[in-house]
C-alpha positions in Angstrom: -7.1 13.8 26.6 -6.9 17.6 27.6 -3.9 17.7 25.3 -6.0 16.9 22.2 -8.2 19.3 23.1 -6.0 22.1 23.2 -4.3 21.4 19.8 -7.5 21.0 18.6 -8.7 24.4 19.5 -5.1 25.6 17.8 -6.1 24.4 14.7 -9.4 25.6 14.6 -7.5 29.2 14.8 -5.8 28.6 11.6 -2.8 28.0 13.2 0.0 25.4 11.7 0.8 22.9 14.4 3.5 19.8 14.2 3.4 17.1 16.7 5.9 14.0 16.8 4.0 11.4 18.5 3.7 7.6 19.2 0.2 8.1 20.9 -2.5 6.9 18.4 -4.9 8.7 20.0 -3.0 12.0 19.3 -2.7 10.9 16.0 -6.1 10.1 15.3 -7.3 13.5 16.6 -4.9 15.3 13.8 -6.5 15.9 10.3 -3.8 15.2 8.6 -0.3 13.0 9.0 3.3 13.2 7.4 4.2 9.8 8.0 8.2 9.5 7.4 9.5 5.5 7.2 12.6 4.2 7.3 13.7 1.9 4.3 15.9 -1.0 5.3 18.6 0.6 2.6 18.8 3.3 4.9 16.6 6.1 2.6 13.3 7.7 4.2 10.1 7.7 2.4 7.5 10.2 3.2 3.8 10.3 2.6 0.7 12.7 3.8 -2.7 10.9 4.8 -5.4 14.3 5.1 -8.2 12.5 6.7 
């Protein structure tokens, strides 16, 4: 994907990026994740994954 490419290139810049995004190939490109999920009680739970 193009797209990648160009965040990719971003990053490399030092530049902070955010990206909301269902595609796993977009979020397999990323070097690191805030994953937010949604408890069943209604509270979110965050986590970061640096890869």
């Amino acid at each position: 994907m193009k797209e990648i490419n160009i965040l990719i290139d971003l990053l490399k810049t030092g530049r902070m990026i955010g990206v909301i995004s269902h595609v796993s190939e977009l979020k397999a490109a990323m070097p690191s994740i805030l994953h937010v999920e949604k408890s069943k009680e209604g509270y979110s739970k965050t986590s970061i994954i640096v890869k």
